[in-house]
C-alpha positions as CSV (number, residue, x, y, z in Angstrom):
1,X,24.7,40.6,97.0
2,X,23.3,43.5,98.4
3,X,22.8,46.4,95.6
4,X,22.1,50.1,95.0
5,X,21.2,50.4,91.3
6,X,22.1,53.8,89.9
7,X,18.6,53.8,87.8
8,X,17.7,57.3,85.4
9,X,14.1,56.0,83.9
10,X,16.2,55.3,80.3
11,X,16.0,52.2,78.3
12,X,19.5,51.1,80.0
13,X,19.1,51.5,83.5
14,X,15.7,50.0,83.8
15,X,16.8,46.9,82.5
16,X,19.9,47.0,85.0
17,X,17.3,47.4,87.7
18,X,14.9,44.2,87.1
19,X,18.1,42.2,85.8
20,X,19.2,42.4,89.3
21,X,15.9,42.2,91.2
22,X,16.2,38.9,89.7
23,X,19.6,38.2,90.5
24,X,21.1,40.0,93.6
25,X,19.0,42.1,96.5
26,X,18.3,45.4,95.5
27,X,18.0,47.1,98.6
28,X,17.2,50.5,96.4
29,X,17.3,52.8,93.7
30,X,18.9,55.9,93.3
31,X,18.5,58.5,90.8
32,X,20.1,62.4,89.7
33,X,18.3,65.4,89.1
34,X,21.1,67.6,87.6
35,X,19.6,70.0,85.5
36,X,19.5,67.8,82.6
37,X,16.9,69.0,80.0
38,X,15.4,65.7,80.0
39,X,15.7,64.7,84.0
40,X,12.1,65.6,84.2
41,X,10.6,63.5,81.7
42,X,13.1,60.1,83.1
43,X,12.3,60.4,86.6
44,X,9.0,60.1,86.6
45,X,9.9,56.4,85.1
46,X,12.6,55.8,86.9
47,X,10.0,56.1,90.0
48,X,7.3,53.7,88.3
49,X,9.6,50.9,88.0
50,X,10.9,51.4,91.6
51,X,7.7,51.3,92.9
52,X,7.0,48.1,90.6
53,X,9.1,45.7,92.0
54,X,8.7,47.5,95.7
55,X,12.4,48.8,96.3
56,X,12.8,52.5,97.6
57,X,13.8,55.5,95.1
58,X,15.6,58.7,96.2
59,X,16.3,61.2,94.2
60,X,19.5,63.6,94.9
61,X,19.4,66.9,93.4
62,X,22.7,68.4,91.5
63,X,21.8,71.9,91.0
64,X,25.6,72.6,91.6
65,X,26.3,70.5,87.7
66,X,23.8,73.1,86.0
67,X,24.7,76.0,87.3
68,X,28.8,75.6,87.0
69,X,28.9,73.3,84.5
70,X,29.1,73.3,80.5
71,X,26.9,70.4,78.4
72,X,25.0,71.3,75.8
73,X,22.9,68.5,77.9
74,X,21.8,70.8,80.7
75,X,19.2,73.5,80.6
76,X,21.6,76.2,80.4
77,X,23.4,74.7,77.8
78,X,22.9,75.5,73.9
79,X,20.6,73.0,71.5
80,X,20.7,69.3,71.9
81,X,22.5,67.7,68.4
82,X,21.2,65.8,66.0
83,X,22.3,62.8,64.5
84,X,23.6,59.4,65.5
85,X,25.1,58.8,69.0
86,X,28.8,58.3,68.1
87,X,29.0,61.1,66.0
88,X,31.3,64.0,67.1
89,X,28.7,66.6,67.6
90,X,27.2,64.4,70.2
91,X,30.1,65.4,72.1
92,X,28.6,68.4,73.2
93,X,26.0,66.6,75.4
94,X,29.0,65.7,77.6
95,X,28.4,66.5,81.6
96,X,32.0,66.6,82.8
97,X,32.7,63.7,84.8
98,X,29.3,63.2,85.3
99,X,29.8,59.2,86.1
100,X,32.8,60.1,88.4
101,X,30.4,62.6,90.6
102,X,27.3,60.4,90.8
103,X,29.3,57.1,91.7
104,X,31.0,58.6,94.7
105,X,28.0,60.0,95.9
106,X,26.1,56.2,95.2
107,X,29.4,54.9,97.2
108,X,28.4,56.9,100.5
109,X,25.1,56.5,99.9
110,X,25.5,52.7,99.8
111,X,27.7,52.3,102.2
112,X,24.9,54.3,104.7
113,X,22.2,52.0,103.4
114,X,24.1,48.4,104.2
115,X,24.6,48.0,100.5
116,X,27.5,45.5,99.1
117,X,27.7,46.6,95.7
118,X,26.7,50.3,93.1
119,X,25.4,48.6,89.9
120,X,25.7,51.3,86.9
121,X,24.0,50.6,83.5
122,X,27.2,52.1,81.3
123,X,27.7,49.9,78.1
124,X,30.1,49.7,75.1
125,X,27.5,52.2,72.8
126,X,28.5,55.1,75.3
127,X,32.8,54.5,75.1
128,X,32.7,56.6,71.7
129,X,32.1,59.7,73.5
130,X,31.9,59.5,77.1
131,X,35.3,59.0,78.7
132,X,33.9,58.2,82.2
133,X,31.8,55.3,80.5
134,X,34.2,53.1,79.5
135,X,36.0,50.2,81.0
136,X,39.3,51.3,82.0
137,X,37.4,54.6,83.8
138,X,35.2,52.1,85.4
139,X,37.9,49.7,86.9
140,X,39.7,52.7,88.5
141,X,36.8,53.9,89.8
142,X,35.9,50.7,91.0
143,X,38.7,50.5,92.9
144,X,38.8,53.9,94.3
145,X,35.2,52.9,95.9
146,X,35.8,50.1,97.5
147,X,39.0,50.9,98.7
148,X,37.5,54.2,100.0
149,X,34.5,52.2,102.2
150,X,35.0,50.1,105.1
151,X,32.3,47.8,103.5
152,X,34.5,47.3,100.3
153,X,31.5,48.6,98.1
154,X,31.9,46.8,94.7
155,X,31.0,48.8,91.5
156,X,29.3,45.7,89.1
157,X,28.7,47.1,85.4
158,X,27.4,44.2,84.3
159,X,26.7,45.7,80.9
160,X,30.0,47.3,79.9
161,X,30.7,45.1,77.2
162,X,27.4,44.8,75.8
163,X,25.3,47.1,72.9
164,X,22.5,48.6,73.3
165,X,19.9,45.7,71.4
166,X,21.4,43.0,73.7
167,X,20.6,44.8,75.9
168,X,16.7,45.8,75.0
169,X,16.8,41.9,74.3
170,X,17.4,40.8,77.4
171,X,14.8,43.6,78.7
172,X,12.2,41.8,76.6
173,X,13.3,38.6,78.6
174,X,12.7,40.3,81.7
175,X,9.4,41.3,80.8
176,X,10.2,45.1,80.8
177,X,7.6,47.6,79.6
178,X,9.7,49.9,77.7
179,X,6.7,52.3,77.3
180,X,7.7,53.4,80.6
181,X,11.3,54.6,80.0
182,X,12.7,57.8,78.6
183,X,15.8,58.8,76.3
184,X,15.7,61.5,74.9
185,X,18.1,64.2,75.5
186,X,15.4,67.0,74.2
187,X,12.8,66.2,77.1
188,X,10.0,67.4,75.5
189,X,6.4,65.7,75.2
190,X,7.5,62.6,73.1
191,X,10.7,61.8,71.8
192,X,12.1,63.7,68.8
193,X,13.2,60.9,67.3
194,X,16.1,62.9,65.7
195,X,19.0,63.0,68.5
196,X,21.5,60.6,69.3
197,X,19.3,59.2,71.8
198,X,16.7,59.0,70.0
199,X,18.7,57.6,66.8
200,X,20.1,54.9,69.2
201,X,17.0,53.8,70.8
202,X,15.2,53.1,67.5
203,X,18.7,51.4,66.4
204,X,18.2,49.2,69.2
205,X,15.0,47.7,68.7
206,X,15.1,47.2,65.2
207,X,18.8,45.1,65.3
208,X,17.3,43.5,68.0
209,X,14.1,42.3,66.0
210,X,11.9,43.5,68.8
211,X,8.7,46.0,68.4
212,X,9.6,49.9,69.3
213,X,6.3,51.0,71.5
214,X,8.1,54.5,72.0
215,X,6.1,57.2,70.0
216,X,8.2,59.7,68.2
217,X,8.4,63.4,66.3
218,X,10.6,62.2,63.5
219,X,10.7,58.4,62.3
């Protein structure tokens, strides 16, 4: 099948991307620049592994989401939390609808491109506090886009009921190079090692018995 993969440059997406560069035809990658304090330090990545198995990579900017909208996740939002990801600070690193925006904008973008299908990374770690993450969001908006696009676009999440170590295991499978991906939500030089992001990521490789390359602030 014929794929746009919705890629950011985190731990999730880039697996997502070479999981189906081995099993569908990716006929490109699309990322968001929304004002995210952290966009800057993911894209770069999200480029790199683009470029590494030769598929195109766009970027579409979202200037509208920073400017209008209210995350402690954006740039003109207040100080990233710390803590563990489900916790119910974390909440304020919500981007309204955030899912909702950059899947119908994937859905026209695919549809222009001859894709078949949007592939997003979303898994069972991010239902605890993002509402447009979880499965039952996912299946209306699945349906909304392909019964919005003459081409029937299908929204595949193949990770939705996975956690995040299955998922860096099956990353080490692939053969992905997880120096090369970013997660957290601070954006600084190196990871804080202190946010839910952060927390999660380090979670992840160590229940999933594999070494953790990324360099951190805080261990």
């Amino acid at each position: 099948m014929k794929t746009l993969v919705l890629l950011s440059g985190g731990m999730d997406s880039t697996v997502l991307l070479h999981k189906m560069n081995r099993e569908q035809e990716v006929l490109g990658a699309l990322s968001f620049d929304y004002g995210a304090k952290h966009n800057h330090r993911e894209l770069p990545f999200a480029k790199y592994h683009a470029d590494l198995i030769g598929v195109s990579h766009e970027v579409i900017s979202l200037d509208f989401m920073a400017e209008k909208f209210a995350s402690g996740l954006l740039k003109t939002g207040g100080e990233i939390p710390e803590g563990h990801y489900e916790d119910e600070s974390m909440k304020q690193t919500v981007v309204p609808f955030r899912n909702g925006i950059m899947l119908s904008i994937a859905a026209g973008y695919a549809e222009s491109i001859g894709a078949e299908a949007v592939t997003i990374a979303a898994h069972s770690g991010d239902h605890a506090i993002y509402p447009d993450c979880r499965e039952s969001f996912m299946q209306f908006m699945g349906d909304a886009i392909e019964d919005g696009t003459y081409a029937g676009i299908k929204l595949l999440r193949p990770f939705i009921k996975m956690r995040k170590e299955d998922i860096a295991r099956e990353g080490e499978q692939l053969g992905v190079d997880f120096k090369h991906t970013w997660s957290c939500y601070k954006g600084e030089e190196t990871h804080c090692g202190k946010c839910g992001t952060c927390v999660e990521r380090k979670e992840a490789f160590s229940i999933a018995n594999l070494p953790d390359p990324t360099v951190y602030q805080s261990r």
